[in-house]
Each structure stands twice: as structure tokens, then as C-alpha cells.
N, C-alpha and C positions, 0 to 999 in steps of 0.2 A: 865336762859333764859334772865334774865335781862342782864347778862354780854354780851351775845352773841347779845345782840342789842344795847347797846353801844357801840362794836366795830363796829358795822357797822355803824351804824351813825357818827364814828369816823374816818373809812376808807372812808363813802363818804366826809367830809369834807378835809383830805387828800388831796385825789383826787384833788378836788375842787381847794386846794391852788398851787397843781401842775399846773395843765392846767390854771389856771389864765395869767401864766407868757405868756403865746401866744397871741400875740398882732396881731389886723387885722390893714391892711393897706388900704383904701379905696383911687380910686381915682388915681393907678400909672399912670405914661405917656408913656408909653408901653405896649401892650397885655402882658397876661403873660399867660404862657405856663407851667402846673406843671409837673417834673420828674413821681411824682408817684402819681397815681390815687386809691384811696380806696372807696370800697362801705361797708357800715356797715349796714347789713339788721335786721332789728326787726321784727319778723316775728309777724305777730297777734296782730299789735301795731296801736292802735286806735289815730288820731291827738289828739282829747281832752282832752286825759288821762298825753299827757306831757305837764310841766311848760308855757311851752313858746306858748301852744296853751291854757292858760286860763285855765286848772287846777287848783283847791284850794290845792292837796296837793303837795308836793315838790318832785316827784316821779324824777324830771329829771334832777339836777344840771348841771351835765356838758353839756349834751345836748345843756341843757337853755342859758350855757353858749355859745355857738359855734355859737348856734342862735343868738344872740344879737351882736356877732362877723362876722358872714359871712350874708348870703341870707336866709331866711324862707319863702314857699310858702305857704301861708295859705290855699287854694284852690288846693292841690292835691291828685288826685282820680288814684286808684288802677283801672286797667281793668278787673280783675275777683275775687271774692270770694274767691278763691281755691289758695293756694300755685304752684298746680303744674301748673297753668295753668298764673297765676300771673309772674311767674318768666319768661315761656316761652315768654312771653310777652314783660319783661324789656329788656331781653339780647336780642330778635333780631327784637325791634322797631317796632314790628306791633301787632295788635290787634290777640288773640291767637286764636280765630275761625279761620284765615286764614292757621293757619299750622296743625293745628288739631283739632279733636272735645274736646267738652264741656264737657267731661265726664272722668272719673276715666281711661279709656284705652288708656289714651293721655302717647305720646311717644315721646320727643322733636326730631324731624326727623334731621339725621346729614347731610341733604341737604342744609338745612338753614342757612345761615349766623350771627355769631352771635360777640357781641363786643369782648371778649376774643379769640375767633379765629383771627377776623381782625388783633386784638393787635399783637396777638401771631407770625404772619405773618410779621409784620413790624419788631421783635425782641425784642420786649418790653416781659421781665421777667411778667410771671400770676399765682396769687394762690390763689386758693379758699378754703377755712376751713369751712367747711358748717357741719348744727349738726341732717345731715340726713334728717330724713323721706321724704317733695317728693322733696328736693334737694339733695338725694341719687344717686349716679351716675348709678344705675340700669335705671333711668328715660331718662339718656341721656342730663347732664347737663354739663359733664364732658370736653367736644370738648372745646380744644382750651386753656385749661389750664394746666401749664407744671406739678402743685401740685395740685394736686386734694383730697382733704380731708376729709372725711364725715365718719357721726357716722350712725350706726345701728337706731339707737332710736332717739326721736326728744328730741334733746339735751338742752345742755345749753353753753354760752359763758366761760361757765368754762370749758367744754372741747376744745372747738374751738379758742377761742383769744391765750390763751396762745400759740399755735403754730400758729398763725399769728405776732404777735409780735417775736415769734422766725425767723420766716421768713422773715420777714420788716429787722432785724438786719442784716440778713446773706449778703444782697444788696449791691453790690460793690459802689462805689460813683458816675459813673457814668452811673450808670444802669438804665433805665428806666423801670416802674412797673406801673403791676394790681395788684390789692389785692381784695379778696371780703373775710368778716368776716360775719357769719349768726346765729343768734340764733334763738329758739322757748323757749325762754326765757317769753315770755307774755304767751306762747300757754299754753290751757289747760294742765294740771289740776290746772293751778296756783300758783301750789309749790312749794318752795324754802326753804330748810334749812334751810339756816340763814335769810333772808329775810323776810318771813313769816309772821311773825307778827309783821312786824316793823310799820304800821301806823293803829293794830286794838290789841294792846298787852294783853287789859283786856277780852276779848272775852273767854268765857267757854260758849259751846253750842254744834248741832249738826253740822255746817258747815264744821266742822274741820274734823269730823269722813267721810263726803262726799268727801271731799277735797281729802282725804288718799284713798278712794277705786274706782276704775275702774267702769262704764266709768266716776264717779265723777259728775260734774256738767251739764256733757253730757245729764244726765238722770234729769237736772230739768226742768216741765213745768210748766210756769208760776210764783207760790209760794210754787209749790209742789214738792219735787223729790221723784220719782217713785224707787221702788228698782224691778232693773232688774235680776231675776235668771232664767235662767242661759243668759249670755248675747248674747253670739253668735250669737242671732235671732237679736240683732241689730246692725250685722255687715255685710258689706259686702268685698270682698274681692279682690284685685289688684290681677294681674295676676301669679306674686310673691309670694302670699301669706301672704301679708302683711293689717291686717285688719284695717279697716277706717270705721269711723261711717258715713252713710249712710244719708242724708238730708232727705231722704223720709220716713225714721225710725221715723223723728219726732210728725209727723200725729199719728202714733200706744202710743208713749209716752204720747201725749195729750191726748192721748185719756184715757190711764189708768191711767194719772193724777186724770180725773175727779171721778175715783173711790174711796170713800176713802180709802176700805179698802189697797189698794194697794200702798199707796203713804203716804208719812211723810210731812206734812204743815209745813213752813217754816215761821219766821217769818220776818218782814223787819229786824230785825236786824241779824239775818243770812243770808239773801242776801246782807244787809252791810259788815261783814265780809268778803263772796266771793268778793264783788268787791274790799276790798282792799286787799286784796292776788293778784288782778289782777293788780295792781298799786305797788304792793310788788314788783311783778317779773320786773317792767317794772325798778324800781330805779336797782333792782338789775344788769339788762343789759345795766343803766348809768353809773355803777361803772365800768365798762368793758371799756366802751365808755372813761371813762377819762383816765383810764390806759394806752388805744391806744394813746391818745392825751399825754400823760407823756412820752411815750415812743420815739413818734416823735419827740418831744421838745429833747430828750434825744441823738438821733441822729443825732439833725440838721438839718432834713429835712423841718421844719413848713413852711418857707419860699416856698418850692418846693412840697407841697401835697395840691392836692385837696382832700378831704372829703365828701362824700358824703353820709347822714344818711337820711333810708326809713325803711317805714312799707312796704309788700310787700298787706297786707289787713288789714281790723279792727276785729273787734268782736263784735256782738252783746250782748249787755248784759241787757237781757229781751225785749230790744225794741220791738221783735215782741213773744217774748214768751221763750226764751231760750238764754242759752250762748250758741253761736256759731258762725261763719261766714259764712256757706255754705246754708241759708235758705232767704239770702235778699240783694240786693244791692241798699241801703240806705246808707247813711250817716256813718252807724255806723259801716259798712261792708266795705265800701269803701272810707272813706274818709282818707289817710294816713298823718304821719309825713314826710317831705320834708324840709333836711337842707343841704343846700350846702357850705361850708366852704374851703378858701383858703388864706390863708394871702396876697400872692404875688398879688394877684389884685382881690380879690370879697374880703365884707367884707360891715363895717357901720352899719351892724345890719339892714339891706334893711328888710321889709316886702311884698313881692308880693301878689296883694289882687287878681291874675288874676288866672283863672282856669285852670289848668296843668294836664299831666297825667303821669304816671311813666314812658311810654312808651317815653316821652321827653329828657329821661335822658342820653343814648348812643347817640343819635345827639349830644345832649351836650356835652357828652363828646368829641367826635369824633372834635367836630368844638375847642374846646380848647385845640386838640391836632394835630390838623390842617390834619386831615385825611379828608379821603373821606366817607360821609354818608353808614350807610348800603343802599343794594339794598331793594326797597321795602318799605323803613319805614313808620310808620304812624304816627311815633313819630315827633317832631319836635323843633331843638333846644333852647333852655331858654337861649343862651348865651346875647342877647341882654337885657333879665331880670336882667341878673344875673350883669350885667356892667351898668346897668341904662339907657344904650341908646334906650332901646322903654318904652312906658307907659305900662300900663296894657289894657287888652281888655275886654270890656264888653261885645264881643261876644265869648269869645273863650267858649267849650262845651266839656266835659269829657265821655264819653260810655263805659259803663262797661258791664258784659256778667255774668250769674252766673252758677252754675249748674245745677240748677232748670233750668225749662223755664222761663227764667227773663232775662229781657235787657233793661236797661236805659241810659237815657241822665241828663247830670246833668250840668245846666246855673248857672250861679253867684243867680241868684234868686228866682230858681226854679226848680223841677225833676219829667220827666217823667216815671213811671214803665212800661213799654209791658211785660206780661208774656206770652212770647213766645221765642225760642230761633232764633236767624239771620238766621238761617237756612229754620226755618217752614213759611209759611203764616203768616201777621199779621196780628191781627185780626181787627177789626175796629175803627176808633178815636172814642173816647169818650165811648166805650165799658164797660164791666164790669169787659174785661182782661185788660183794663188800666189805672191808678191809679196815679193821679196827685197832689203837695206839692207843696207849696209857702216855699221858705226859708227867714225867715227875716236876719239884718245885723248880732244876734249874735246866727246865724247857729241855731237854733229854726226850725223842720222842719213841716207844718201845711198839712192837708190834704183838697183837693182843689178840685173846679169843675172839674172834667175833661172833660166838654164839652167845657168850658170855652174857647175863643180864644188863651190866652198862653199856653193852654195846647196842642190843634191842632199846634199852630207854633214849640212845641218839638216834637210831634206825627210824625211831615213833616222831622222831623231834625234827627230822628233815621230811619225815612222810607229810609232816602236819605242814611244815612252810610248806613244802612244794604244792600243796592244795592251797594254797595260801595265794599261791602266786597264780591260778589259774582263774 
């Protein structure tokens, strides 16, 4: 075991020493315009868990590196909880209640416009390597890209990069390209072969044997995990057949937590362990991340790629009772990693302290490669961020949507909960369906009068999107 963790902390400094050699250039006297566009998605990838957003452990080198080299948004928020409803989101710039509902029978409708079809339409070469579950092309993610790639299960970058880098290679010189690379490398169950035990190695206890069996961590509430037999009663099921734990199962878990016969007590040091199994997987889809950036160096492309690396949602981990993401859009649910990376004109290692939403990110794209916005978007370009020419705004405001009824507003300083979905009634300011936090400067988030006058000026600010969206 010990060898098998020496290499790896051997292969990420490797890594490390490759991708060093890519120098940003800040500051050219020309817009620049890159050949090839890459998104590298982390699925399930909390901001605070990598280097570069204030992490103590070293989960993210080369990341951290690309950060310090290009743009970091410190202040960007995911629009929903849910992968499948997160993604519908990113690729066609608008808030995902507007193309379907909020729930597990969302179908991405091939009405909608989306950046890989645009692309695809101008002639620019597109491929996506995605490692399933709901960016599985049954979902209808598929439109608009020439290679379409996905695994059965929700994978890992070790089946996915490797054929994205074979496909980066295949690119004639003058070819202009998308690329999207995906893992569910963070996503439960946290495990990773080699990776594993790389920042918790002396750990002998129970966590391990949870870790291994189905639904895993799924099943802890609070400090307890619940041992579910038979499990199927907390599943529900996509129309496919494809089974997904259920947000509303969490209630019946809680509940037989507090049994004891039912349930194995956990101590903090076995929830230390799960969390760093969850920082495990997270270096482990850094090492991926630098291989990509080895590979471009290796091509000659560094100068002509934008890079663009996101969480698509976070994880809660215990904050409200359980690992998961589909029970809260908080901070811990929605707050993602956002790094934009391009030698040819972004760069300096910029920190953006202005609030963003993922949904920004195809404007963005679109405006630096001098297309025409999607129709519809709600997204709205970062390029002026991303080149230094506007400051940051201390009004701009992120709104995210869960699967639950939950919908929030989230200011540089503050977040509103309504637990309600955009769809239903709200219910009244200052209520007891609405749940108001002060954030201090380092992200600390406190729970706050919600009668209070800033809590009514966010109340007004999700009343008015949600009329917005109707």
C-alpha cells in the first residue's frame, strides 16, 4: 500500500513539473481568439475543497497551478443541485426551470439551442467524453456533438480523458475545436483505488467497510449510518430504469438514524476519513487535469486553447445532515470551482471576487469566439472579467433552483432560502418557509433574521427573477 502511494504522489509531482512549463501571458495588445475550447467538468466538486480556494490539503496542484496562471472566480454558483438539470443549464445559458421541470423526468428538449450545436453549425470539430450517469446520452445531451462518448456508470477520468486526449491529438492544425472532458470522479462513493488513502493512510476503522458497500455514505445521518436491507425502498427510479437515491428518502433515513438499534455510530474520526476520501478523489481528477495540460504543451497548442475548469454542483458534507447535494442549495451545494485559463490573452493569476453563475460561461465563450449569443440566455458574458476591463460588481446576484422545493438568491454578502419551487406561490417574506445567512469575507455562512430589511431586499430579488422566468 505504501508503494501504491508513493507513486502517486510521484505521478502528481510529475505532472506538476510538466505543466509548469506553460507560461501565461497577461496584458497582449490584441484580443485573442483561441483555436480550441476545452471544458473540463468536476462533477460534485466543492470550491473549498481545491488549493486555490483555501484548502489546507494539497488535493489540487495542477489546478492550483492554471489558477495562479489564468482567471479564478471566487464567487461562482451552480443553478441547480442535480447534474442533470446543472448541465441543461451551462450548455443553453438559461436558468433550467425555463426548458423543463425540476425533477428526475427532465429530458433536455432538442428544441433548444445549445453551445455545441451553435459550434457545430459554424464547422468547428466537437467531443464530449462524459463518464455517464445523467450526462448519458439517453438524457439528450448528445445534439450538436460530432463524438459523443459516455459510460453506463458514473465514471471516472480514467475512462474518459484518455479518449479525449486521443481526440485533441487526432485535430488537424487548422482545425477549430470543442472538447468537453467529465468526470464523477469526487461523486460518491468517494473511491478510488489508488487514490484512497492518500491524505488519511493510517485509518483502520469502520468507514472503509461503508465506503465499499452500496448506497455507502448515502446512508449516513448525521453521525450515524443506517444499514439499509434491502435498499430498493430508497430508490427511485428514471424512466430507463436507472436507479437514483431519492432526496426525500433522506427524512425516513433520519429517521432510523435516531434508532439505535438500527444504525452503527460513527466517530469524528470516521467522518474524517470519508471527508478525505472525498479530497482523495478530487487530487485524483487533478492528476487527469495536468495530463490534459501535458498533452497540450505536447501539441503546441498552449498558446491557442482556452481551458475552462468547473464543478457542475458541490456536496454537502454533513452541513445539513448527510453527504449529498440534492437536499440544499447552500453554499456547500452550490458554490463551484471556476477557472478560466488561456495563455494567449487571459492570465496574471486575476482573482474575480464578483458573483458569477455557470450559466456565464457559453456567452463567454461565444463573445471570444466572436459568435452570436445564444437565443434566450440568462447567462451573461465574463469576458470583460476575464481581460480586466470592468471591475467587479457588488450587485451582481446568483439563483439557483433544487430538487426539493428550494430556491435561492445568493449576493456577495448574503443568501436567501424560499422553499418553494419558481413555479408554486411564494410564500410570504420573512416566513418560516424563508431562511436567511449573512456571509462574512471568508465565506463563513451565519443564519440571520429573516425579517430583517436585507433579508426582504433578497425576498424582492428572487420574487422579481421568478416572474422573470414565467
Amino acid at each position: 500500500m505504501m508503494r501504491v502511494r508513493a507513486c502517486a504522489v510521484l505521478a502528481l509531482l510529475a505532472v506538476a513539473a510538466v505543466t509548469g512549463g506553460c507560461r501565461s501571458s497577461a496584458g497582449t495588445a490584441q484580443p485573442w481568439t483561441p483555436r480550441v475550447v476545452i471544458m473540463v467538468a468536476l462533477d460534485t466538486c466543492r470550491a473549498d475543497h481545491l488549493g486555490c480556494y483555501g484548502h489546507a490539503r494539497d488535493t489540487s496542484p495542477n489546478i492550483d497551478r492554471l489558477a495562479r496562471q489564468g482567471v479564478l472566480f471566487e464567487r461562482a454558483f451552480s443553478q441547480a443541485n442535480e447534474s442533470l438539470l446543472s448541465y441543461a443549464s451551462i450548455f443553453s445559458a438559461q436558468y433550467p426551470q425555463r426548458i423543463g421541470p425540476m425533477s428526475y423526468d427532465f429530458r433536455f428538449p432538442q428544441s433548444v439551442p445549445t453551445l455545441p450545436s451553435l459550434l457545430s453549425a459554424q464547422g468547428v470539430r466537437t467531443g464530449a467524453f462524459v463518464a455517464g450517469g445523467h450526462l448519458h446520452h439517453d438524457f439528450g445531451f448528445g445534439r450538436g456533438f460530432e463524438v459523443y462518448r459516455d459510460e453506463w456508470d458514473f465514471g471516472s477520468f480514467y475512462n474518459t480523458m484518455p479518449l479525449a486526449l486521443s481526440w485533441l491529438t487526432q485535430l488537424k492544425g487548422n482545425e477549430h475545436a470543442f472538447m468537453l472532458a467529465h468526470t464523477y470522479d469526487p461523486h460518491v462513493p468517494y473511491v478510488n483505488p489508488l487514490f484512497g488513502e492518500i491524505f488519511d493512510p493510517d485509518y483502520k476503522g469502520v468507514a472503509d467497510k461503508i465506503l465499499q458497500r452500496p448506497p455507502g455514505v448515502d446512508s449516513i445521518a448525521g453521525d450515524v449510518y443506517v444499514k439499509c436491507e434491502p435498499l430498493t425502498r430508497f430508490l427511485s427510479f428514471t424512466k430507463e430504469g436507472q436507479s437514483i437515491i431519492d432526496p426525500v428518502v433522506f427524512k425516513r433515513i433520519e429517521q432510523e438514524a435516531a434508532v439505535p438499534a438500527k444504525g452503527v455510530k460513527l466517530t469524528s474520526r470516521d467522518l474524517q476519513h470519508i471527508d478525505a476520501h472525498y479530497d482523495a478523489c478530487i487530487a485524483y481528477a487533478d492528476l487527469w487535469v495536468g495530463l490534459l495540460m501535458a498533452r497540450i504543451q505536447a501539441l503546441g497548442l498552449e498558446r491557442e486553447t482556452l481551458v475552462i475548469i468547473f464543478g457542475d454542483h458541490g456536496e454537502d458534507m454533513r452541513e445539513h445532515g448527510f453527504y449529498n447535494h440534492r437536499i440544499a442549495v447552500s453554499d456547500s451545494c452550490t458554490h463551484v470551482p471556476l477557472i478560466v485559463w488561456g495563455p494567449g490573452g487571459i492570465g496574471g493569476g486575476k482573482r474575480v471576487a464578483q458573483v458569477v453563475q455557470l450559466i456565464d460561461m457559453v456567452p463567454t465563450v461565444l463573445e471570444m469566439l466572436h459568435l452570436s449569443p445564444l437565443e434566450k440566455a440568462d447567462g451573461r458574458s465574463l469576458v470583460s472579467l476575464l481581460q480586466g476591463t470592468a471591475s467587479s460588481s457588488a450587485d451582481a446576484k446568483a439563483f439557483s433552483e433544487g430538487l426539493l422545493p428550494m430556491m435561492t438568491v445568493r449576493a456577495p454578502d448574503a443568501r436567501l432560502v424560499v422553499e418553494s419551487h419558481s413555479k408554486d406561490p411564494m410564500p410570504p417574506p420573512g416566513s418560516d418557509k424563508t431562511r436567511f445567512y449573512t456571509i462574512d469575507a471568508a465565506g463563513r455562512e451565519r443564519e440571520g433574521d429573516r425579517g430583517s430589511a436585507r433579508a426582504r431586499e433578497l425576498y424582492d430579488a428572487i420574487a422579481r427573477w421568478r416572474d422573470q422566468l414565467r
